[in-house]
C-alpha positions as CSV (number, residue, x, y, z in Angstrom):
1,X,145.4,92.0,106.7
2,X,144.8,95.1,104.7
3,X,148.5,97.0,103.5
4,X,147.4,100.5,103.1
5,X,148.9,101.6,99.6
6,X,150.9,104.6,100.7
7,X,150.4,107.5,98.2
8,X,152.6,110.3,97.4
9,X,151.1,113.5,98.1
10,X,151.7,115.7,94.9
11,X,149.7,112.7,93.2
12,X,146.8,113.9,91.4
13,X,146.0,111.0,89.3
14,X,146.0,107.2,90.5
15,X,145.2,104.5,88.0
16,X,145.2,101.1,89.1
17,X,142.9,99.4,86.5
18,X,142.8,96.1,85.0
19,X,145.1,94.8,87.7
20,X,143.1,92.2,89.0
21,X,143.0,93.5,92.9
22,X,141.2,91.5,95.3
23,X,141.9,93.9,98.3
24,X,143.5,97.5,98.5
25,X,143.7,100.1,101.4
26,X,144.1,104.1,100.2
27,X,146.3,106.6,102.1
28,X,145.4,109.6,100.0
29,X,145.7,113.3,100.5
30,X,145.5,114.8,97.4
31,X,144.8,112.2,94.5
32,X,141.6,113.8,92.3
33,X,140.9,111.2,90.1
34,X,141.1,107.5,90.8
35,X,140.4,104.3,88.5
36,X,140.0,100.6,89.7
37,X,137.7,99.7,86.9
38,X,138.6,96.2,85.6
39,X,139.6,94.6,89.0
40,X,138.2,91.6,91.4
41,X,136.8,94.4,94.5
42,X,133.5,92.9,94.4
43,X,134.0,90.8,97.7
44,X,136.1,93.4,99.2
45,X,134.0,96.3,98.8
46,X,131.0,94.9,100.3
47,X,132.4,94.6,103.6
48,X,135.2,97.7,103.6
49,X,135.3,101.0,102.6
50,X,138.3,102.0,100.6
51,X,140.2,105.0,102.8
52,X,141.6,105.6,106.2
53,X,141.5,109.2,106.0
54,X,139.8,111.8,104.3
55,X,140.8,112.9,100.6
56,X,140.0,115.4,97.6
57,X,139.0,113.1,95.8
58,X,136.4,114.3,92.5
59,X,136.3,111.4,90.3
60,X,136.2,107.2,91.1
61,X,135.4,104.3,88.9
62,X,134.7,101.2,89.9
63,X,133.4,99.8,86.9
64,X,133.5,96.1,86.3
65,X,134.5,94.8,89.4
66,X,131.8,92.0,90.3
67,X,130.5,94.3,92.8
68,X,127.2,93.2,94.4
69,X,126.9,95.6,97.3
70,X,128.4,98.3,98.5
71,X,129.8,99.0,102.3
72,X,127.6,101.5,103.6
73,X,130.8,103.8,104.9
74,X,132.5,103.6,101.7
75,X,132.1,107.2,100.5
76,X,131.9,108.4,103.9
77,X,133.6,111.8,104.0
78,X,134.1,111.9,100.6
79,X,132.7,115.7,100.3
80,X,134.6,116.4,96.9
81,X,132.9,113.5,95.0
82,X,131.5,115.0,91.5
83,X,131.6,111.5,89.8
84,X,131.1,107.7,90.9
85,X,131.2,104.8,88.0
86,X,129.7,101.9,88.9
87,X,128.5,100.3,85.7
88,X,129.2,97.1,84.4
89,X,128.6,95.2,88.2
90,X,126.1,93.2,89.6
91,X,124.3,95.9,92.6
92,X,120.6,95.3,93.0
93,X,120.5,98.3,95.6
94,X,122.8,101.1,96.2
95,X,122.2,100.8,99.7
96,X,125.5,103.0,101.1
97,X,125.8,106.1,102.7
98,X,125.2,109.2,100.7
99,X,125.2,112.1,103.0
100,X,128.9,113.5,102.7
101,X,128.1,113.7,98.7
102,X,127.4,117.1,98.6
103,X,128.6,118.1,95.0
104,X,127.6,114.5,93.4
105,X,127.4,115.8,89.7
106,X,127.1,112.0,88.1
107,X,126.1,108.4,89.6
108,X,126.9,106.0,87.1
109,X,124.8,102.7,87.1
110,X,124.5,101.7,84.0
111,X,124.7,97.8,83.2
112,X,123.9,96.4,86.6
113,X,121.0,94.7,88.4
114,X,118.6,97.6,89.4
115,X,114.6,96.3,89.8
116,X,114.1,99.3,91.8
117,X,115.3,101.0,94.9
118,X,114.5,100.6,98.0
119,X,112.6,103.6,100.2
120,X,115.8,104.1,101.8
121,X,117.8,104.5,99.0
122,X,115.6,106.7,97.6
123,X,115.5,108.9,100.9
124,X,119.5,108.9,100.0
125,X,119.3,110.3,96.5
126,X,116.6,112.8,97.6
127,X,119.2,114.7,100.1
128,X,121.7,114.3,97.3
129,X,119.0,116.1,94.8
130,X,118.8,118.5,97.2
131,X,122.0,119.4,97.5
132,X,122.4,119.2,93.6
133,X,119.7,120.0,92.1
134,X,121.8,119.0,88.8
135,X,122.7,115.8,90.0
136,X,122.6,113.0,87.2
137,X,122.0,109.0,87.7
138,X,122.1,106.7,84.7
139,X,120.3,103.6,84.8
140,X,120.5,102.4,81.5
141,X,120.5,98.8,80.9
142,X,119.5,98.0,84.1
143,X,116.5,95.4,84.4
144,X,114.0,97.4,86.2
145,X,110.6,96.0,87.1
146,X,107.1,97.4,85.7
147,X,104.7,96.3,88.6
148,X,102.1,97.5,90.7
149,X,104.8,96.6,93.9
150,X,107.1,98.8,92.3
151,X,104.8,101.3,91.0
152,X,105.9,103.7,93.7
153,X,110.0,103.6,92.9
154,X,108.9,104.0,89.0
155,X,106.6,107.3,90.2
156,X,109.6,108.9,92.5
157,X,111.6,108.6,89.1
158,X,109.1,110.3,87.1
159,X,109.1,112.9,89.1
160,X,112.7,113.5,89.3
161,X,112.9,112.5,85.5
162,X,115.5,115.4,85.5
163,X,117.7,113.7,87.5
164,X,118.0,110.6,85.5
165,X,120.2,110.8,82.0
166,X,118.5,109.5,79.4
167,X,115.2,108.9,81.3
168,X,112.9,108.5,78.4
169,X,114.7,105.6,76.5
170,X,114.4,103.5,80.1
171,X,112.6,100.2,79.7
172,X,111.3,97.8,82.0
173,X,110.0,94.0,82.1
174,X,106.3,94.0,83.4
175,X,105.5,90.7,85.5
176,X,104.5,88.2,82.7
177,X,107.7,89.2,80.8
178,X,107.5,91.2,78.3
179,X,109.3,94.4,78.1
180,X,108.1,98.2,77.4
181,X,108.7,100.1,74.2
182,X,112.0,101.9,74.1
183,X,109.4,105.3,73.3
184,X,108.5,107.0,76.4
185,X,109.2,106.2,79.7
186,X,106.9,108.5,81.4
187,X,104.1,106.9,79.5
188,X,104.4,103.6,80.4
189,X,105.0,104.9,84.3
190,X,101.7,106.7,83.7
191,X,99.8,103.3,82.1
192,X,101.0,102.0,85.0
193,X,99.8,103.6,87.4
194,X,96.2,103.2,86.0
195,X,96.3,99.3,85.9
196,X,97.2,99.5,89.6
197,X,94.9,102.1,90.3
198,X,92.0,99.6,88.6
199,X,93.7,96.3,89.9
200,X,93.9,98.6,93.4
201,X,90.1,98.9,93.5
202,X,89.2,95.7,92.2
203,X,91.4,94.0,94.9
204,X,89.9,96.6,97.6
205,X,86.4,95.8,96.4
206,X,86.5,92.0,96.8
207,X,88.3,92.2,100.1
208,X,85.4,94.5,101.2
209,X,83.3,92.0,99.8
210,X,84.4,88.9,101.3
211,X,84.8,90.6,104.8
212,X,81.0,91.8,104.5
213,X,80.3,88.5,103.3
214,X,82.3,87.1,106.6
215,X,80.9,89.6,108.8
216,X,77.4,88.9,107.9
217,X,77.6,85.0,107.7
218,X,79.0,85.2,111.4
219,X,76.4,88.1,112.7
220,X,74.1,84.8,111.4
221,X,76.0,82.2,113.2
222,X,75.9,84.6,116.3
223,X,72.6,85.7,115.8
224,X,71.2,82.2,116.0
225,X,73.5,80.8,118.6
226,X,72.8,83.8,120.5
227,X,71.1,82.4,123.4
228,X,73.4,79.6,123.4
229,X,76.3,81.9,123.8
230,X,74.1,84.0,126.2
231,X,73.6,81.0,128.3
232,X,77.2,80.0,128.1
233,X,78.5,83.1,129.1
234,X,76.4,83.8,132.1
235,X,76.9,80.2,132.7
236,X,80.6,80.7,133.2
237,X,80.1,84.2,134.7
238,X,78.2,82.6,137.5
239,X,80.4,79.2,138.4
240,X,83.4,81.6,138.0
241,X,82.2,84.2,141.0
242,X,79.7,81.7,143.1
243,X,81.0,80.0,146.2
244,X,78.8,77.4,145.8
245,X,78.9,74.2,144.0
246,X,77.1,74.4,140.6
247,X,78.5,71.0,138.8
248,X,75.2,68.7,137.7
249,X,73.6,66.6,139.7
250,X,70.2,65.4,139.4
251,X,69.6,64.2,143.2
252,X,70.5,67.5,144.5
253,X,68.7,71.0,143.8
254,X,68.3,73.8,145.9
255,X,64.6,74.0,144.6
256,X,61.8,72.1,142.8
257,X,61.1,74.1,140.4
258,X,62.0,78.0,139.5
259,X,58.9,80.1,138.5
260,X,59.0,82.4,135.2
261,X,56.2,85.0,135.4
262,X,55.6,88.4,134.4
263,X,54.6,91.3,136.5
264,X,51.4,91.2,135.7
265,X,50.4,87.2,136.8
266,X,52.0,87.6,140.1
267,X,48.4,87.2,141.9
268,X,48.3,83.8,140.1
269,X,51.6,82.6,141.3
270,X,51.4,84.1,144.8
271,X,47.9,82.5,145.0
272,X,48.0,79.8,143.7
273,X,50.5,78.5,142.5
274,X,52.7,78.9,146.0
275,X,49.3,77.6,148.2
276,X,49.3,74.4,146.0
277,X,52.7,73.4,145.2
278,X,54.4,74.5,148.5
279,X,51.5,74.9,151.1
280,X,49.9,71.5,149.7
281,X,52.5,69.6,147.9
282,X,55.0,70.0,150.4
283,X,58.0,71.5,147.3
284,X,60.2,74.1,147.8
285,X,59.7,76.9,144.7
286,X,62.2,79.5,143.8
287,X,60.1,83.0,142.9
288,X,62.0,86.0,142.0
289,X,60.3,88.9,144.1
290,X,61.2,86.7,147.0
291,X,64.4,84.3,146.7
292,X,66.4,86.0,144.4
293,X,69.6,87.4,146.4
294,X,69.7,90.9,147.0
295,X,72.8,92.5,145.5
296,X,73.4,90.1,142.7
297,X,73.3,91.1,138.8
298,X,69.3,90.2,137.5
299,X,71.2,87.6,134.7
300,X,73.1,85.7,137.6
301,X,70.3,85.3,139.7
302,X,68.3,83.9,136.8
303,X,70.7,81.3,136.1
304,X,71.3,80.2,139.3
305,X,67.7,79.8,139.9
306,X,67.5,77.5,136.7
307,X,70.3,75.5,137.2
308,X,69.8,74.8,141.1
309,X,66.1,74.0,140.7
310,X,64.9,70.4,139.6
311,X,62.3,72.0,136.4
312,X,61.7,75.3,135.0
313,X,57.8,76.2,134.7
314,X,56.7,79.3,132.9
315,X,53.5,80.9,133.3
316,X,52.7,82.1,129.7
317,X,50.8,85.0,129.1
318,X,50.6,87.4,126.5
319,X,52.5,89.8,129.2
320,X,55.1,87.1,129.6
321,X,55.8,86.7,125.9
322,X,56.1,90.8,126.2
323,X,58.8,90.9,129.0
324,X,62.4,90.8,128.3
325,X,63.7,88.9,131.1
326,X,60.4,86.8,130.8
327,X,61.3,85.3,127.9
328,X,65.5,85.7,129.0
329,X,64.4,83.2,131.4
330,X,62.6,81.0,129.0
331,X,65.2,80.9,126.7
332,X,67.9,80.3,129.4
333,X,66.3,77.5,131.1
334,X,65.6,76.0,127.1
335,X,69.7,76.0,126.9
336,X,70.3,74.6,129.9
337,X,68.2,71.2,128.8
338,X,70.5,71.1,126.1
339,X,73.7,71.8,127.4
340,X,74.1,71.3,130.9
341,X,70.8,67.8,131.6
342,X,71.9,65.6,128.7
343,X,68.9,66.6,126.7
344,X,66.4,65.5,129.6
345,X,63.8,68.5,129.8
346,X,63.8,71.0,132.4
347,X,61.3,73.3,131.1
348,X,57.4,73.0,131.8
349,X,55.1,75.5,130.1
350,X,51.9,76.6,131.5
351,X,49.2,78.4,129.2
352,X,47.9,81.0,131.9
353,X,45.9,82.4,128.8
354,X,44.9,81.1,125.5
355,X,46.9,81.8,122.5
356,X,46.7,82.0,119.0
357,X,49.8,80.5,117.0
358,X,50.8,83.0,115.2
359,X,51.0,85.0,118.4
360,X,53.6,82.9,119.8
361,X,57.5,83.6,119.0
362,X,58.7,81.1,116.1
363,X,61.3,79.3,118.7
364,X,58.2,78.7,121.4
365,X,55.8,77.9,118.6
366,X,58.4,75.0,117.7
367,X,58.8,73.8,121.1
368,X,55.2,73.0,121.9
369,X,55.1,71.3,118.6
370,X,57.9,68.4,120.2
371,X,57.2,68.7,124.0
372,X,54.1,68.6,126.0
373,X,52.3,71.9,127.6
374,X,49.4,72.3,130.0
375,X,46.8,74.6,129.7
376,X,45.5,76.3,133.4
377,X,41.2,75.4,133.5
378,X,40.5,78.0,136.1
379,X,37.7,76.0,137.6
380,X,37.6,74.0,140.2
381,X,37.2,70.5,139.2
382,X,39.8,70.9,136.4
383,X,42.3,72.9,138.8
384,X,43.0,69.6,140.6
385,X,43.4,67.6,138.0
386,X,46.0,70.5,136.5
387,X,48.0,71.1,140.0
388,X,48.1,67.0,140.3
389,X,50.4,67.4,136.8
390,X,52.2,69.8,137.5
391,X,53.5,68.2,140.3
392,X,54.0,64.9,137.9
393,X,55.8,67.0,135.7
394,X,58.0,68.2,138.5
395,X,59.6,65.1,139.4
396,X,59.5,63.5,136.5
């Protein structure tokens, strides 16, 4: 319990030093000058202020009194403050209230723990500089901390080097450390501030670098998973809006095969390929122009024709190799015998014209390299022949 020390009111001058207080409570009205350097406050102070009223108080030292921090209300109201001694502690921050000290003159924090300030505190000290513009601060002796981190507390000084009392003796311990020269304070703010600028860039140029190098190594992942993640996205996209049942199974397909054409051999495929596979061999084919359901997105339709038919067959043509969704559904129905039939080939290709290698895409180029293709004859001995394996190749 805190026993407020009553104070007589024609008392100008309270000293209380080298007492070893631990806890103290002011009633003052018109005490100007007050000492409680040399006591035990430190605990005290940094979780009370020292007044229950308002005073006229001008000068206060609290010198060498273990303080580590400071209540924030502790000079709350003192308007009349010229001078506030706080050397010889152990404060880090001077993280208190400074608004009511309108006519600060000196802030004394010499021989304490300073590394820097925070942005706060310095916001503090800027309203008391402007109420002031002669306000002092000494921060002699106090370890304060030559880094690229603090840079930017070191700067505000500089700038207000006015402000501070013997500014250009300061020195400060850099991070491996070593300590300035006791010349020119301003100097060593201003080395400092181009090693961070050049540590600044180098840092920004190597994170650019590795993000580049990250954003280009996964545009390559992407870029050759792309029909993969294609595939698996419209994949996904269809079982997540159809009603019907799209889980693999092998005995069950809405259709024997799906037909990939372009435009341009659609007399082939109505012609022929529908009078000899459905007329004739008695299969059911899905063909775009006529199955595909009205309404539906071109990428959905495509996939569900792939995976609800038993094969794939494309009817390559230089036309086909030419058409986007052509070779959307080539490459869809290539995926889909990797991911979704346990590697058991779904796609058939038919050469509707003939080819030279280096006209073909790399990826299709490879794939008749491993897997079997069939050329179309066009005569009439050799069309038999060609629409008896095709039908082999369907149910195979």
């Amino acid at each position: 319990m805190d026993i407020p020390v009553q104070v007589p009111s024609s008392l100008k001058i309270l000293d209380l030093s080298d007492n070893s207080l631990e806890v103290i409570k002011l009633n003052t009205k018109q005490v100007i000058f007050l000492n409680l350097e040399d006591n035990r406050l430190g605990n005290y102070l940094a979780n009370n202020s020292l007044w229950i009223q308002k005073s006229k108080l001008q000068y206060i030292s609290l010198s060498n009194n273990s303080i580590y921090k400071l209540h924030i209300t502790i000079f709350k109201g003192q308007k009349y403050l010229r001078v506030i001694d706080l050397r010889f502690n152990f404060l880090k921050n001077i993280n208190f209230d400074m608004t009511s000290l309108v006519d600060l003159e000196i802030l004394n924090l010499k021989n304490n723990k300073i590394k820097y300030l925070s942005d706060q505190s310095i916001k503090e000290l800027d309203k008391v500089f402007k109420n002031n513009g002669n306000a002092k601060i000494d921060f002699s002796n106090n370890p304060l901390q030559c880094s690229c981190f603090t840079f930017p507390f070191l700067n505000w000084m500089r700038h207000s080097h006015k402000h501070f009392t013997h500014f250009m003796h300061y020195r400060c311990e850099y991070e491996n450390g070593s300590f300035s020269m006791p010349h020119s304070f301003e100097d060593v703010i201003l080395q400092l501030q181009l090693d961070c600028t050049n540590h600044s860039y180098l840092i920004i140029s190597v994170s650019f670098a590795v993000l580049a190098f990250i954003a280009v190594l996964s545009a390559a992942i992407i870029y050759r998973n792309r029909w993969k993640l294609r595939y698996l996205f419209y994949t996904a996209k269809l079982k997540y809006t159809s009603h019907r049942n799209m889980e693999e199974n092998l005995n069950e397909y809405v259709y024997d095969a799906f037909i990939s054409y372009s435009e341009n051999d659609r007399k082939f495929v109505i012609e022929e390929c529908i009078k000899n596979l459905e007329e004739n061999g008695n299969m059911k084919l899905c063909i775009h122009q006529r199955d595909f359901m009205p309404g539906e997105e071109i990428t959905q339709n495509i996939i569900s024709a792939i995976q609800n038919s038993r094969k794939t067959i494309c009817i390559i043509s230089r036309s086909f190799l030419e058409s986007y969704y052509c070779m959307f559904e080539f490459n869809m129905a290539r995926m889909e015998s990797i991911h979704s039939r346990n590697g058991k080939n779904v796609l058939f290709l038919v050469f509707y014209e003939m080819l030279l290698p280096e006209e073909l895409p790399l990826v299709l180029y490879e794939l008749i390299q491993k897997q079997s293709y069939i050329e179309y004859p066009n005569d009439e001995h050799g069309n038999v022949i060609f629409w008896d394996k095709i039908k082999d190749a369907i149910h195979a």
